[in-house]
C-alpha positions as MATLAB code, in Angstrom:
seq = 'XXXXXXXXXXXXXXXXXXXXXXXXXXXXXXXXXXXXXXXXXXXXXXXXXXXXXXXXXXXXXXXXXXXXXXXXXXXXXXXXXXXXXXXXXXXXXXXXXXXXXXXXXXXXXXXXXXXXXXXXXXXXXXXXXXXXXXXXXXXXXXXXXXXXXXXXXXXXXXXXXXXXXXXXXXXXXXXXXXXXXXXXXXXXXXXXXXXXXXXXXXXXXXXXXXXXXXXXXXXXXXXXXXXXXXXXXXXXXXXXXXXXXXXXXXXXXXXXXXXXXXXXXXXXXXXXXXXXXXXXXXXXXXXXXXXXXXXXXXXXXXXXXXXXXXXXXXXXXXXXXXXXXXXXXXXXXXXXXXXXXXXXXXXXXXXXXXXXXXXXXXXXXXXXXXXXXXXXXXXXXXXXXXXX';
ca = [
     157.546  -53.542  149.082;
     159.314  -50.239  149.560;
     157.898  -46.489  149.540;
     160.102  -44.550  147.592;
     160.496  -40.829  147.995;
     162.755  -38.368  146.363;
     165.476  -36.188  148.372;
     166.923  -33.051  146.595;
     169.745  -31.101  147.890;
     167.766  -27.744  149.031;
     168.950  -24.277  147.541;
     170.555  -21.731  149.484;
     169.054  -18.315  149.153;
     169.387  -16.165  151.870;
     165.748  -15.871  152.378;
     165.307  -19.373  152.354;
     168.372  -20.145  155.095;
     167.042  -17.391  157.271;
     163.974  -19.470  157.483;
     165.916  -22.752  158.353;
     167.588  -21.086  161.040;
     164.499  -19.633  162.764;
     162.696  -22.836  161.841;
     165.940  -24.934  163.476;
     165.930  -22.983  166.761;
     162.524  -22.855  167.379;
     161.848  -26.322  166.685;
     164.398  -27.035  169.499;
     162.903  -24.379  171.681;
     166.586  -23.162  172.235;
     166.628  -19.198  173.512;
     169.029  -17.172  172.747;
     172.168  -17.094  174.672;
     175.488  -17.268  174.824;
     176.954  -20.823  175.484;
     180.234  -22.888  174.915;
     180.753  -25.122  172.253;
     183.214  -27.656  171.960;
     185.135  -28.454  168.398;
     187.132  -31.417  167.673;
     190.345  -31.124  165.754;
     190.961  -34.410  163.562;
     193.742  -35.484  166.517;
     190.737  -35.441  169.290;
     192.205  -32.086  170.459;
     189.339  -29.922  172.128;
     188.688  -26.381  170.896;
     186.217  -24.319  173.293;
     184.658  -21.381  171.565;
     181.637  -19.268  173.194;
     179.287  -18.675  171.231;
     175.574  -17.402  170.762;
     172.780  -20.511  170.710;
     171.618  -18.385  167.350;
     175.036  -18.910  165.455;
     175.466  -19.865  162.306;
     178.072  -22.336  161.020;
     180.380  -19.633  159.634;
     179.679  -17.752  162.847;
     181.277  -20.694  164.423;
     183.742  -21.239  162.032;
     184.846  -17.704  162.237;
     185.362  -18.505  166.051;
     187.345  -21.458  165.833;
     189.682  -19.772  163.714;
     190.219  -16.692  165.984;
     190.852  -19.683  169.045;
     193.494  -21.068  166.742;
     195.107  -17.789  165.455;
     194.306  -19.276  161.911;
     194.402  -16.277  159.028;
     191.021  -14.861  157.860;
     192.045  -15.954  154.395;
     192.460  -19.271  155.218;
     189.020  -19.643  157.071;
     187.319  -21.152  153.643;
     189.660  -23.501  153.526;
     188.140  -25.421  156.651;
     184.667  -26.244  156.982;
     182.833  -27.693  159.958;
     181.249  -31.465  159.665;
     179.042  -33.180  161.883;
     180.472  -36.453  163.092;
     179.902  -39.826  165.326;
     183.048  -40.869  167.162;
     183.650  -44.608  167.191;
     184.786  -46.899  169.939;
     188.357  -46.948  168.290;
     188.172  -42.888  168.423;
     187.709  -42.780  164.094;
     184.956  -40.212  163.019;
     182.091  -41.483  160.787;
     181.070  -38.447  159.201;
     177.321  -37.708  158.949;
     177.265  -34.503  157.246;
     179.113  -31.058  156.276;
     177.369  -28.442  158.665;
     176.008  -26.289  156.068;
     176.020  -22.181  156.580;
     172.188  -21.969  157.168;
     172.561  -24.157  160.451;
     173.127  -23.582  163.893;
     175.698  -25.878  165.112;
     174.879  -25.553  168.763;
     171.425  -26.442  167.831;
     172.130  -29.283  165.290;
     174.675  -31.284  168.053;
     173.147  -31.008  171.226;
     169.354  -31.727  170.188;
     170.649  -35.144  168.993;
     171.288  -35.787  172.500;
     174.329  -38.035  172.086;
     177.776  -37.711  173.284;
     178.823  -39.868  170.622;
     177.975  -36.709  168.287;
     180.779  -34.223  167.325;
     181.511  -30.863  165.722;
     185.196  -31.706  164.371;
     187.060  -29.185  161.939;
     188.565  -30.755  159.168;
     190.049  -29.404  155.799;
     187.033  -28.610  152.861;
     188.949  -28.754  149.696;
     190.133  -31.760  147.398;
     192.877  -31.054  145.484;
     196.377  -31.078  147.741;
     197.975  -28.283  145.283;
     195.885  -26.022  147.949;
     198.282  -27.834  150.544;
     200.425  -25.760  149.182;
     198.541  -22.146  150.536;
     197.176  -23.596  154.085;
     201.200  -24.562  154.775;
     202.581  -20.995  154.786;
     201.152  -20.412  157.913;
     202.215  -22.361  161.077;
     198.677  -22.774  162.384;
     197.647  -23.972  158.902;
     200.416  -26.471  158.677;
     199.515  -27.598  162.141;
     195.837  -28.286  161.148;
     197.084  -30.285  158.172;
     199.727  -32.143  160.169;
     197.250  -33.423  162.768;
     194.600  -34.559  159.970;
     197.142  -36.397  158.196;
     198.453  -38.365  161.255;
     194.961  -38.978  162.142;
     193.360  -40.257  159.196;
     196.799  -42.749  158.811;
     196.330  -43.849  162.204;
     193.276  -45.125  161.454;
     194.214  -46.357  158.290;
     192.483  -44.259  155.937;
     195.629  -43.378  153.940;
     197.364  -46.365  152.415;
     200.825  -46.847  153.670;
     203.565  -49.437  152.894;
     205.603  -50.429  155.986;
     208.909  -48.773  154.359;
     206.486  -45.716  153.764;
     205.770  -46.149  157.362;
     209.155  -46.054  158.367;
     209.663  -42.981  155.963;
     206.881  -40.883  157.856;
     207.674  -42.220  161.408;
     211.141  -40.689  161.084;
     209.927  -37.543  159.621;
     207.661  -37.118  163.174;
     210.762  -38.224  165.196;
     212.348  -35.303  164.044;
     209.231  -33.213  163.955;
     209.233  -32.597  160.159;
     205.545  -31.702  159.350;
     206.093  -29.966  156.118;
     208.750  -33.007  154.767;
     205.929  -35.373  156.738;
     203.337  -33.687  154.611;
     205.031  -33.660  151.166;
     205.339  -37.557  151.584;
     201.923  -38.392  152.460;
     200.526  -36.684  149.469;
     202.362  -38.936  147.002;
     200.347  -41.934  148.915;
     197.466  -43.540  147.736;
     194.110  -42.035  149.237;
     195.975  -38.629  150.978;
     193.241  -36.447  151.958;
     189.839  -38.542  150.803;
     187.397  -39.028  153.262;
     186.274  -42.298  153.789;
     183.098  -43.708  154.919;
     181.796  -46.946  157.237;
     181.476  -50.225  155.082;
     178.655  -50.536  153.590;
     177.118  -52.485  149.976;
     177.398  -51.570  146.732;
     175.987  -53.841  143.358;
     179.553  -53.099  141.638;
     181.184  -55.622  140.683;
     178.089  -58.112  141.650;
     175.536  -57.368  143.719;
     175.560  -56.715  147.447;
     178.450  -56.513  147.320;
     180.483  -55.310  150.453;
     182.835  -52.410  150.117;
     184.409  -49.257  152.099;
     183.686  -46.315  150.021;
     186.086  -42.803  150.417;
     186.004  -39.904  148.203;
     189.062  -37.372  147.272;
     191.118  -36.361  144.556;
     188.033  -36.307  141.789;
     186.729  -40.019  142.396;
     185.164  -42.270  144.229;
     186.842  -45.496  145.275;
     185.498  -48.517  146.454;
     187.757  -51.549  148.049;
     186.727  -54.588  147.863;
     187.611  -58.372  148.344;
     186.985  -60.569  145.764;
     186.474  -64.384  146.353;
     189.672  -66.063  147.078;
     191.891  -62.810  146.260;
     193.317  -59.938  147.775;
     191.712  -56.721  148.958;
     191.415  -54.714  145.394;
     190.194  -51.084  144.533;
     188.325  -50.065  142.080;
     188.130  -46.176  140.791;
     185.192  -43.996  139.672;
     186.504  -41.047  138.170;
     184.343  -37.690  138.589;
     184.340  -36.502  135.240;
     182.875  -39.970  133.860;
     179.949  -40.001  136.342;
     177.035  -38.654  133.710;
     175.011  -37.833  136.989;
     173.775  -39.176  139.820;
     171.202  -39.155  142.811;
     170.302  -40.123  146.029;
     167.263  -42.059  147.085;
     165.417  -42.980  150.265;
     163.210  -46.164  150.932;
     161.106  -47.446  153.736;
     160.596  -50.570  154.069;
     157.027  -51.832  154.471;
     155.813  -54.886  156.441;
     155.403  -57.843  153.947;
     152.096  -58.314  152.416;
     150.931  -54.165  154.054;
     148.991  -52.268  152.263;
     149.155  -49.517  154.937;
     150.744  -46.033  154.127;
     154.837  -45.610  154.454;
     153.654  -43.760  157.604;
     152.647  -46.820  159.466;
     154.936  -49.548  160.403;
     157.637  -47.859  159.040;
     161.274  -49.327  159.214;
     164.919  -47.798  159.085;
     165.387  -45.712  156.399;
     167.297  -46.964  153.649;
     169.543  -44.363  151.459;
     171.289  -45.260  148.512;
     173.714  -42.786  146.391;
     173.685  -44.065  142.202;
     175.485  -42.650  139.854;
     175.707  -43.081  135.859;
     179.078  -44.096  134.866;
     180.974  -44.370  131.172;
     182.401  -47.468  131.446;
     183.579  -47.393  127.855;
     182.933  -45.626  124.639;
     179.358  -45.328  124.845;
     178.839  -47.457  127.303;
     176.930  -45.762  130.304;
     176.152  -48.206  133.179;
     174.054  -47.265  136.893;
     176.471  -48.055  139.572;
     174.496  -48.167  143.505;
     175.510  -47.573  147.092;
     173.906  -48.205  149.723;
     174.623  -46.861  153.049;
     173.327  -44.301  155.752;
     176.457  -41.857  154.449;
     174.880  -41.722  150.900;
     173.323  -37.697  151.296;
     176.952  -36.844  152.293;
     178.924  -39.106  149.737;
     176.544  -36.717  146.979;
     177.895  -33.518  149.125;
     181.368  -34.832  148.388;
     180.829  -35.683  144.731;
     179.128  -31.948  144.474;
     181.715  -30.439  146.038;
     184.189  -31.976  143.575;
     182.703  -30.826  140.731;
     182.580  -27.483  142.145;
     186.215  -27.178  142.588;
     187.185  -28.815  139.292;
     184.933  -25.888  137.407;
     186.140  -23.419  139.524;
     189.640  -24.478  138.812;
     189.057  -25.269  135.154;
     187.681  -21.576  135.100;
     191.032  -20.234  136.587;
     189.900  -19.668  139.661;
     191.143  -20.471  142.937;
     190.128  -21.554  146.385;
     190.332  -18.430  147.580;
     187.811  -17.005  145.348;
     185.246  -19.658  146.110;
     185.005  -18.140  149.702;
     182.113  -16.639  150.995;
     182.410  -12.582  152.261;
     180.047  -10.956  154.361;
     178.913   -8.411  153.121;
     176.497   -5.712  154.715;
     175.726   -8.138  157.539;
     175.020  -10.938  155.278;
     176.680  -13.790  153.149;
     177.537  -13.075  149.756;
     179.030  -15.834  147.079;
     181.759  -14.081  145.486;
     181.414  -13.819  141.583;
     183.885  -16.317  140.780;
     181.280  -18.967  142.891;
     177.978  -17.789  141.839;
     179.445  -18.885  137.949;
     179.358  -22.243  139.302;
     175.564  -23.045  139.429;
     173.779  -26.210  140.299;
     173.366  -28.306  136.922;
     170.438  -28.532  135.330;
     167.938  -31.684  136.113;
     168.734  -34.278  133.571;
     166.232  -37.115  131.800;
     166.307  -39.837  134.212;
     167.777  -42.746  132.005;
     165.510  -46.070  131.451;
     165.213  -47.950  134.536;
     165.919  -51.475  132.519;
     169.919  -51.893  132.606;
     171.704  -54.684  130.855;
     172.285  -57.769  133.059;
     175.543  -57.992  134.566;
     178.081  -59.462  132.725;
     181.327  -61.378  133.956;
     183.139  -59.939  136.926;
     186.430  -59.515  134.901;
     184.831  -57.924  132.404;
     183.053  -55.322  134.871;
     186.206  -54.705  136.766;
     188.004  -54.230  133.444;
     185.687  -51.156  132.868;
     186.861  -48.896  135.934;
     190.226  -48.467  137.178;
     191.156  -51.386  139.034;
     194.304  -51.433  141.426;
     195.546  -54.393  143.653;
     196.028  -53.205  147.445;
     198.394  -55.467  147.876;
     199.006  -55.847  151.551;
     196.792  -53.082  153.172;
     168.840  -52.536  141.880;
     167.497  -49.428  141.819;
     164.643  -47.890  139.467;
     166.587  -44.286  138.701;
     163.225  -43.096  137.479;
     162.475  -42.884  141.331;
     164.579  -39.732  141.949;
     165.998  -36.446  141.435;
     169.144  -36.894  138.988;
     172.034  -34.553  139.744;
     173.772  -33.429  136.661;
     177.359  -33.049  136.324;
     179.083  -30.569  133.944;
     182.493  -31.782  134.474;
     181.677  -34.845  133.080;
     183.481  -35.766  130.065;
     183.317  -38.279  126.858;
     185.821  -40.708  126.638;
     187.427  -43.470  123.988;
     187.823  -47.063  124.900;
     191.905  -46.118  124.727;
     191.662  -44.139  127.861;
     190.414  -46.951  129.671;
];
């Protein structure tokens, strides 16, 4: 037996974040003062910044950027995420700091050294590569991410692509290095621990990473090699994100008592063919920031389908407070859809199921949705069983 309860994504108004903030540091009983705070590039490189115990995370931001020389106008392309470093020195990412937090207060009350504030890039689409690499601090930032994240294998790379990008370091190449790895397969997604999914069968066990308007999930199938299979943005009807606590078998007793681990799951409805919509489930303690990523995507893809630009989707301060610019208060939150019927068809053959998403070889690298809030997702977009 499992207590369900629903988990939307909170608004932002100012009003509201001011009250998080207060709410944040005085829950910690943290005064006011002026500290140092340690950020992690994506190559482990330390950045001290001092700042006040009662900063924000584009206060912080703001201060990394001055440490690095980095452009003002290249700020919003960075964000600030909240990470666990692993034995082998990868980052499992917990969560994008958002701007009504205190970073200070969110790292250090978790009382873990394993815990990190790392700076990584915040957009999607590598055509913005193309802005961040005029400057040589920018192109540095993106340099060190990309050797990182194929160090620990989260970009796939061929051993003559391997060879290709090792001699393009040798000879310290970073913008040739760069132009490279973003013709390879998963440049720039982040990717998440392993966790289960019920795609293609269920519990299934898969590493999930999100970039370049999908989600992908790798996967072994019985007696082949590793495969991959691709959920495009714009066919994901909606989705939402659950939590669960699991109850001691046979209780009656309230989800308060006896409680276990929390159990999160991310679903989202997906066209699998001409009308053809199918609930596809994750579970895994990422899932709250695998729905930031797939939000976040959809953001940019309006923004950009709008004719707007990264640059426009930054936040100004204005008067002493944050401001969305015009261009991002167009993109609002989607409206709640119906949740769909909770009965789904039974699962048919694997090939059949695989056939349905885009399904790549490797080569040699059930949930009730009545039960929660449904994201809606206005880039999605009708398809014909041709463009399968």
């Amino acid at each position: 037996m499992q207590a369900v309860r629903q988990d939307p994504l909170l608004g932002s108004s100012e009003t509201f974040n001011s009250f998080l903030r207060r709410a944040q540091q005085e829950t910690q009983q943290v005064p006011t003062e002026e500290v140092s705070l340690e950020v992690l590039l994506s190559n482990g490189q330390k950045v001290l910044v001092n700042v006040l115990t009662s900063d924000q995370t584009e206060d912080v931001l703001e201060a990394v950027a001055a440490k690095l020389d980095l452009p003002d106008d290249l700020i919003g392309y960075f964000s600030l995420f909240l990470v666990r470093e692993k034995e082998d020195g990868a980052f499992s990412f917990v969560r994008k700091l958002q701007e009504f937090e205190l970073p200070y207060v969110s790292v250090t009350s978790l009382r873990s050294h394993e815990y990190k504030i790392v700076l990584r890039k915040s957009y999607w689409d590598s055509a913005y590569d193309d802005d961040v690499m005029e400057n040589r601090v920018g192109l540095n930032l993106l340099y060190a991410q990309t050797v990182s994240d194929i160090e620990h294998g989260w970009i796939l790379v061929t051993k003559e692509q391997h060879r290709q990008l090792k001699s393009l370091q040798d000879k310290v190449s970073k913008k040739e290095f760069l132009r490279l790895a973003q013709t390879l397969r998963h440049y720039g997604y982040l990717r998440f621990d392993a966790c289960v999914a019920d795609f293609p069968e269920k519990d299934c066990p898969v590493v999930v990473s999100a970039g370049n308007s999908e989600l992908s999930l790798q996967l072994r199938l019985p007696g082949q090699q590793l495969r991959e299979g691709s959920f495009r943005v714009t066919r994901m009807r909606c989705w939402r994100v659950t939590s669960s606590v699991p109850l001691p078998s046979g209780s009656t007793s309230s989800p308060s008592r006896g409680r276990g681990e929390v159990r999160l799951e991310l679903a989202f409805e997906y066209l699998m063919s001409k009308d053809r919509l199918q609930w596809v489930t994750i579970t895994s303690p990422q899932a709250i920031m695998m729905s930031i990523c797939l939000q976040s995507m959809v953001d940019e893809l309006m923004v950009k389908k709008s004719g707007g630009s990264i640059r426009k989707m930054l936040r100004r301060r204005v008067g002493g407070t944050l401001k969305r610019s015009d261009s991002q208060q167009a993109v609002k939150s989607p409206p709640l859809l119906e949740s769909p019927d909770a009965s789904r068809e039974s699962m048919g053959k694997l090939s059949s199921k695989l056939s349905a998403v885009s399904l790549r070889g490797i080569g040699s690298p059930s949930t009730d949705a009545s039960a929660s809030a449904v994201h809606g997702n206005f880039a999605f977009e009708g398809i014909g069983d041709e463009d399968l």
